[in-house]
C-alpha positions in Angstrom: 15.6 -18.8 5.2 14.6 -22.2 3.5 13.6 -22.1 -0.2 9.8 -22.8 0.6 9.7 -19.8 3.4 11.4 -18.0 0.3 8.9 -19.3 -2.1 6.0 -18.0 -0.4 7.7 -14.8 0.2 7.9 -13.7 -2.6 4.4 -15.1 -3.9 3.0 -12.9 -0.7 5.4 -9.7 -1.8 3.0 -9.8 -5.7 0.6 -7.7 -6.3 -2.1 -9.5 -7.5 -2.0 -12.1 -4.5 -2.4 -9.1 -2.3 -5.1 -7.5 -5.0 -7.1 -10.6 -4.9 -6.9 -11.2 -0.7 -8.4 -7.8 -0.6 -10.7 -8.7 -3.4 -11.7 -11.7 -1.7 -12.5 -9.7 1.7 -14.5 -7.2 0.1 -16.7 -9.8 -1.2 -17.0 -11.7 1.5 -17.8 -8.7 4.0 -21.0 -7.9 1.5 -22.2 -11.3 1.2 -22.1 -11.7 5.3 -24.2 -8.6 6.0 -26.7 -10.6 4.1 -26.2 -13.6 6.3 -25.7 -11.6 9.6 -29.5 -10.3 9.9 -30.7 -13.5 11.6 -28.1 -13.7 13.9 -29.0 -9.8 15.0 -31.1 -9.5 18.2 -32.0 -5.9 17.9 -33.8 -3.7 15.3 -33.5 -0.4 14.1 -36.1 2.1 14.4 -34.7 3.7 11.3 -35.3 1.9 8.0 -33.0 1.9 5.2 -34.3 2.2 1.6 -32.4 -0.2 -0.8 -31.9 2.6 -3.2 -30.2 4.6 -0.9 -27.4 2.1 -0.1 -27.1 1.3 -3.8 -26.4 4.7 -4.9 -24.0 5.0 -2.7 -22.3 1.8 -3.7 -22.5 2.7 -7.2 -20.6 6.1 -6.3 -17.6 3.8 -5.1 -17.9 0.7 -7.3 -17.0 3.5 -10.1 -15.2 5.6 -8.5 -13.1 3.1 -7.2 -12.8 1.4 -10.9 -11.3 5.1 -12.5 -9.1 5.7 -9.3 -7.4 2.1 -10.2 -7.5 2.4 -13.7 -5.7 6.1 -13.1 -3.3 4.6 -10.5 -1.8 1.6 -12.6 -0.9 4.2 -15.5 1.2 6.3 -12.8 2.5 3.0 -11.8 3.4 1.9 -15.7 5.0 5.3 -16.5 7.1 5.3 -12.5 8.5 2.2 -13.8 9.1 3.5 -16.7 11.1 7.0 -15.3 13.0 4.5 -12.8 14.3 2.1 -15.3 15.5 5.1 -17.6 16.9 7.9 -14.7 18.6 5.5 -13.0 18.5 1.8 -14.1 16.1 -1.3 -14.7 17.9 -3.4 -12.3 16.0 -0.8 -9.2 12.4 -1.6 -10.7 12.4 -4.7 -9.1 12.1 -2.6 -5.9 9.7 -0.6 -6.7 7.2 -3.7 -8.2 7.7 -4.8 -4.5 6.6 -1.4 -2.9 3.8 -1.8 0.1 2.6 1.3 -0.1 2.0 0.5 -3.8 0.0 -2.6 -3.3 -1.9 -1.9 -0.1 -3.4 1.0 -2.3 -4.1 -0.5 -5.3 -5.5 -3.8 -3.4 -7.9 -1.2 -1.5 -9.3 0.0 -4.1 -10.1 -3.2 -5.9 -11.1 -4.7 -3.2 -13.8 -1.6 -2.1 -14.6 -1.9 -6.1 -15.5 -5.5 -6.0 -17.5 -5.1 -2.2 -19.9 -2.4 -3.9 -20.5 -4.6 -6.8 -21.2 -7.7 -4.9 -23.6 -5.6 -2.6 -25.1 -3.8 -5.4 -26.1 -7.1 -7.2 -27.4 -8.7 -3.3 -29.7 -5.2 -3.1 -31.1 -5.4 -6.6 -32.2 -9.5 -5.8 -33.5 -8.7 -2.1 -31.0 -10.6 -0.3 -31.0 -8.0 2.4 -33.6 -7.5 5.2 -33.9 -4.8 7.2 -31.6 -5.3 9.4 -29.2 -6.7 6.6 -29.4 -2.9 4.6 -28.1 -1.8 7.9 -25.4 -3.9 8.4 -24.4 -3.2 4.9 -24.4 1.0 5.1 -22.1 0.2 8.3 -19.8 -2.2 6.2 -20.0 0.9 3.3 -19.5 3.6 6.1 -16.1 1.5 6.8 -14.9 1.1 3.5 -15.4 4.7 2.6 -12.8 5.5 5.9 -10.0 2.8 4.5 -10.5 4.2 0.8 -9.7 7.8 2.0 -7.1 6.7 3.9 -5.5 4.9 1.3 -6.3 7.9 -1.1 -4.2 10.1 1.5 -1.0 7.5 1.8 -1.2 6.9 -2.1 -1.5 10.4 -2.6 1.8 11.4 -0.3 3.6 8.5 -2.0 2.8 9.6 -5.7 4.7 12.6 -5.1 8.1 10.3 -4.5 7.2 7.6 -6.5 9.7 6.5 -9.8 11.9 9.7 -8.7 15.4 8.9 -9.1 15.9 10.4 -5.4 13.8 8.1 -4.2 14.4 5.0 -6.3 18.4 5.8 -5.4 17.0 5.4 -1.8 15.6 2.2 -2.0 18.5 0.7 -3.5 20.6 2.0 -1.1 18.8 0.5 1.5 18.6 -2.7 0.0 22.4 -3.0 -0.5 22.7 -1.8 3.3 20.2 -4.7 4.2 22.4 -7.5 2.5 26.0 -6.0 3.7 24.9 -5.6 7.6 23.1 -9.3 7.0 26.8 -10.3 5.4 28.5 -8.7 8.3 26.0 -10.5 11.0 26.7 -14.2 9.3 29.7 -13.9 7.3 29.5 -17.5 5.6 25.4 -17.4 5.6 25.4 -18.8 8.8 28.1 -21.7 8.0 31.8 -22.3 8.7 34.8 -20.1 6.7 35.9 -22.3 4.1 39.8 -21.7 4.3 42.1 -21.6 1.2 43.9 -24.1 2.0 40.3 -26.7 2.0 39.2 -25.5 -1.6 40.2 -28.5 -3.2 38.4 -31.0 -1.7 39.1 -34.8 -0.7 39.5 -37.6 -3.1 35.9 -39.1 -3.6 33.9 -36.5 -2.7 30.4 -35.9 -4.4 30.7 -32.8 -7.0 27.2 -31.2 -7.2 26.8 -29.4 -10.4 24.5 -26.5 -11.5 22.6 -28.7 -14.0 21.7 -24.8 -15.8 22.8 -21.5 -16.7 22.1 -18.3 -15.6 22.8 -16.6 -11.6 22.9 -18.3 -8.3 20.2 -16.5 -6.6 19.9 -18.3 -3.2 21.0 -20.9 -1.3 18.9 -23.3 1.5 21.5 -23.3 4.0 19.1 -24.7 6.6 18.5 -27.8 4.0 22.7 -27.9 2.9 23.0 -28.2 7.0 20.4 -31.3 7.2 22.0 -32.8 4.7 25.5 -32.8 6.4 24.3 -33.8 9.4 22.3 -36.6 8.3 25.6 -37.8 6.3 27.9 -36.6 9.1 30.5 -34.8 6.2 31.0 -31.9 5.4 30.3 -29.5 2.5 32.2 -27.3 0.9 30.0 -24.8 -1.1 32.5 -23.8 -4.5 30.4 -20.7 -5.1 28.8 -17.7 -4.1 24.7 -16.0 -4.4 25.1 -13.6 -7.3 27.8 -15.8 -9.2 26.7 -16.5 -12.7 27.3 -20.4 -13.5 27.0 -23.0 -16.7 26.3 -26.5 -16.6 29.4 -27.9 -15.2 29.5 -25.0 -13.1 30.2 -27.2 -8.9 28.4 -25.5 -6.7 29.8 -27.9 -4.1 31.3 -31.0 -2.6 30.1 -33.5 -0.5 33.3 -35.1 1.6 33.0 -38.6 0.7 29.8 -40.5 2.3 28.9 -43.9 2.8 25.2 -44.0 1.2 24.9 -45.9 -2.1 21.9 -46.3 -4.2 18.6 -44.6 -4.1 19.9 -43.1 -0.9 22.3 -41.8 -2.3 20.6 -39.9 -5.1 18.2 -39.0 -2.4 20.9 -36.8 -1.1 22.5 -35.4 -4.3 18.6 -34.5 -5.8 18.8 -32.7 -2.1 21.4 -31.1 -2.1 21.0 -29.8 -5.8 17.5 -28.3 -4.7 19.1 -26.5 -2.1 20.2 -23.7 -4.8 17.5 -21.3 -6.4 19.0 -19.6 -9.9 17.4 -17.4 -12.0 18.3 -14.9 -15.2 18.5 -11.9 -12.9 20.0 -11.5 -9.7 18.6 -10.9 -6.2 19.6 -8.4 -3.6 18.8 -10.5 -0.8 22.1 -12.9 -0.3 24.2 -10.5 -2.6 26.1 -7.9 -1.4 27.6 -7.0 -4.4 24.6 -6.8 -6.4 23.4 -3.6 -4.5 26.5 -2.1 -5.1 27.0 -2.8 -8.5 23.5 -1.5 -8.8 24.6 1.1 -7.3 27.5 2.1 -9.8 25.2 1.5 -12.6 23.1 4.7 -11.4 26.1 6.5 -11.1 27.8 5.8 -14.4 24.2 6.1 -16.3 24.4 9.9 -14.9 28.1 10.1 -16.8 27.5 10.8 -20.6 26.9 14.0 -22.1 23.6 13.1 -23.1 22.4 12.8 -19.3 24.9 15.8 -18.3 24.4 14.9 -14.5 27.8 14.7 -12.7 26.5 15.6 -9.6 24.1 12.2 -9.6 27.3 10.6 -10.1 29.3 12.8 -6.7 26.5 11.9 -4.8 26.4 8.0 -5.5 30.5 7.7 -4.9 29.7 9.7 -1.3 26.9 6.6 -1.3 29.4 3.9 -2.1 31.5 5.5 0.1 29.3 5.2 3.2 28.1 1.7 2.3 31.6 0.1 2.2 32.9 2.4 5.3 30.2 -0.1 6.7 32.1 -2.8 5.6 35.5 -1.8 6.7 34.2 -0.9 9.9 32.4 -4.4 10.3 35.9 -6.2 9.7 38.2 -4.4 11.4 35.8 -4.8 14.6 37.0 -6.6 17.3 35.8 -10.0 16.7 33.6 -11.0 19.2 34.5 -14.7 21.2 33.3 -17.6 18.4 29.9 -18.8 18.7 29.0 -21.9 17.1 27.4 -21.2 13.7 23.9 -22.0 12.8 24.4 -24.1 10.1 27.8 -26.6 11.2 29.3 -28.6 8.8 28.8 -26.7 5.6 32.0 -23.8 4.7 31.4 -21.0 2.4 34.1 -19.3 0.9 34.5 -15.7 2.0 33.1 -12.5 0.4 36.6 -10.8 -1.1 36.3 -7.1 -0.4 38.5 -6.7 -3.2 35.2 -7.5 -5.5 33.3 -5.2 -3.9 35.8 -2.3 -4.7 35.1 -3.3 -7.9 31.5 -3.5 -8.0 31.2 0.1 -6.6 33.9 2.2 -8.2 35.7 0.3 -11.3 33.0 1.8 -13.8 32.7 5.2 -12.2 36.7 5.2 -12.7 36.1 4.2 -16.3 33.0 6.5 -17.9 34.1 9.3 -15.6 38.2 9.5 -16.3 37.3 12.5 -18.5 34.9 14.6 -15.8 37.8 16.1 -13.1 35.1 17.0 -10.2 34.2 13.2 -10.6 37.6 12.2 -10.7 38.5 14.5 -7.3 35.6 13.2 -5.8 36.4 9.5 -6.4 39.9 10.1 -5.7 39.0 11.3 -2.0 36.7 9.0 -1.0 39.0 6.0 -2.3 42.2 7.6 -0.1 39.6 8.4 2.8 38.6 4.3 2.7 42.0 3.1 2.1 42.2 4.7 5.9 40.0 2.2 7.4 39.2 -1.4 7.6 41.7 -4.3 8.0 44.9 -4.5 5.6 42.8 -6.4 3.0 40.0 -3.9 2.8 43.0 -0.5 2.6 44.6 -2.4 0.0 41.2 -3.0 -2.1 40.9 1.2 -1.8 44.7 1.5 -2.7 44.2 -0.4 -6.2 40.9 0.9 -7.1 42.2 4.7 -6.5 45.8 3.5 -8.6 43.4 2.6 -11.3 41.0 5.5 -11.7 44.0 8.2 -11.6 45.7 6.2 -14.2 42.3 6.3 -16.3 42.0 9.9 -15.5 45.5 11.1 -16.2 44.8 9.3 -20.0 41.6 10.9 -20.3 42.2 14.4 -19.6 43.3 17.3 -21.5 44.5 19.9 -19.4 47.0 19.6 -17.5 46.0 21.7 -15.0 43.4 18.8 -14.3 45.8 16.4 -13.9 47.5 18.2 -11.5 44.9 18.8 -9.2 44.0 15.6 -9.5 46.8 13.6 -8.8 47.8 16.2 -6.0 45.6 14.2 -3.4 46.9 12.3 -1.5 45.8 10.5 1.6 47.7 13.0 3.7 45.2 15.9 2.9 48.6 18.4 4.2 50.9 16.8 1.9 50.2 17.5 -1.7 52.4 14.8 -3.8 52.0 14.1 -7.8 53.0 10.3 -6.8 50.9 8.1 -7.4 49.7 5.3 -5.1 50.7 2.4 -7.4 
């Protein structure tokens, strides 16, 4: 996806674009039943008294005012219930929720049709026919409002809940691994170790700011290399947090000199999106991470919610069985990649170990049906996946006994714990280090 499809995405995914599209539709649907009555060729034996279409606008244009009023303080305090329960990285989500935003936009935008058509009835804008046309256009409204009443409704129920919140995190960390696993260099060529350091002369492009690498233009990175024909090298990774002198890549050496040349290095600098916060879409580990933070927020005695934390490590677990089983596929006969001529370095699945159990490990060591939990799911991954990906699951479960076994008291506990193994038959204090 190019920055500027990007771009308007996420303009598009706000609510008050949506708010005022619908505003603007409502508006415009009462000031063309004003307009329309010439155009009619029949009439209506029935007449419609102005007063009757106004009061029933004026039932809607206020109740449509306190429904919205009523609905962004549930919003405000399901914001508020997510980023405390489980974390303020997951509020992002639900800002971005459809169900969300088609309601609310409905209702402003039935508010601000029944004041616009109020105001046209009280100046006699509307014939006969028109005041027709109108009650129709009202009769149609009232239908989408109670629709959206029923959907907002059903969603109210769900909405801010940790269950639910933990589900839509989970589902965008699923999004960005399968996407990961689909194009594993975003679409580009495997930068290999031994091509990190790149030739002499080449262009370094530097991040020129700090804060996170939230996306990157591969489409525009790929015009740029083949209108160059070289290569480029890309040094780092969405979700990486970078300085000033941070490279982001290099540019095997070209021929173009001048204002050509800055052309291309103003291009390729553009190409790369940052921000202060990171972004689920291009980042794997982010979900994760995100992930863990639910999970480890469930840890402390004032919470007193283990079981939070058993269910997010069975979570983790799933998500990176995903993984393994994605790299240990048989790889399928090499296509040429969509975006030639520009190498990203891999995603290390040794990092994502980290981003979904390291700080489990650490603020549970002292909780033993965390611990066992953790333990098994750790030995049951190190199982799977490619020699790279059991080795990842090796360390991480090395690490969080040796946390445990400092943490806890009893040594009854540390029995137990370090009694599984990943040969569920063969009960062994050794450790896997």
């Amino acid at each position: 996806m190019t920055r500027w499809r990007r771009w308007a995405q996420e303009i598009a995914g706000r609510l008050w674009v949506r708010a005022a599209l619908y505003g603007l539709l409502g508006v415009a649907t009462a000031i063309i039943s004003a307009f329309a009555e010439p155009f009619l060729p029949w009439r209506f034996s029935t007449k419609l008294d102005a007063d009757a279409v106004s009061s029933v606008l004026n039932v809607i244009a206020s109740s449509m005012l306190a429904v919205t009023t009523f609905s962004l303080s549930v919003m405000t305090s399901a914001y508020g219930s997510a980023a405390s329960g489980a974390t303020p990285r997951a509020t992002k989500l639900l800002m971005n929720d459809r169900v969300t935003h088609g309601a609310l936009s409905t209702f402003i935008g039935s508010f601000l049709f029944s004041i616009v058509g109020i105001v046209m009835l009280k100046t006699g804008a509307y014939g006969d026919r028109g005041r027709v046309v109108l009650f129709a256009a009202t009769i149609l409204v009232i239908a989408l409002v109670v629709l959206a009443l029923l959907r907002w409704i059903d969603h109210l129920l769900k909405l801010g809940r940790l269950g639910e919140t933990t589900e839509r995190v989970e589902a965008a960390a699923r999004a960005a691994l399968e996407a990961r696993l689909k194009a594993p260099y975003l679409g580009g060529e495997r930068l290999k170790e031994e091509d990190r350091t790149p030739p002499a002369g080449s262009w370094e492009i530097r991040a020129g700011e700090v804060g996170y690498l939230r996306h990157v233009d591969m489409e525009e990175l790929a015009r740029i290399a083949a209108g160059t024909d070289r290569g480029i090298r890309l040094s780092v990774l969405p979700g990486a947090f970078v300085f000033p002198d941070t490279p982001l890549l290099w540019l095997e050496p070209p021929e173009e000199t001048g204002e050509r040349a800055e052309e291309i290095r103003s291009g390729l600098r553009a190409a790369f999106s940052f921000g202060l916060e990171r972004d689920y879409e291009q980042d794997p580990r982010f979900g994760l991470s995100v992930m863990s933070e639910i999970a480890t927020r469930a840890l402390p005695p004032t919470a007193n919610d283990p079981g939070t934390a058993i269910g997010m490590i069975g979570r983790l677990a799933a998500m990176l069985s995903l993984w393994g089983r994605g790299i240990a596929a048989a790889p399928a006969p090499e296509e040429a990649p969509a975006h030639p001529r520009v190498h990203v370095p891999p995603l290390r699945t040794a990092d994502l170990f980290d981003d979904a159990f390291m700080l489990i490990g650490r603020d549970g060591a002292g909780l033993i049906e965390v611990q066992l939990r953790l333990r098994k799911a750790l030995l049951g991954l190190s199982r799977m996946g490619d020699a790279e990906f059991q080795e990842a699951a090796r360390v991480q479960a090395a690490m969080a006994l040796e946390r445990a076994e400092a943490a806890l008291t009893l040594e009854e506990d540390r029995r137990r714990l370090s009694a599984v193994t990943s040969e569920p038959d063969l009960p062994s204090r050794a450790s896997l280090r």
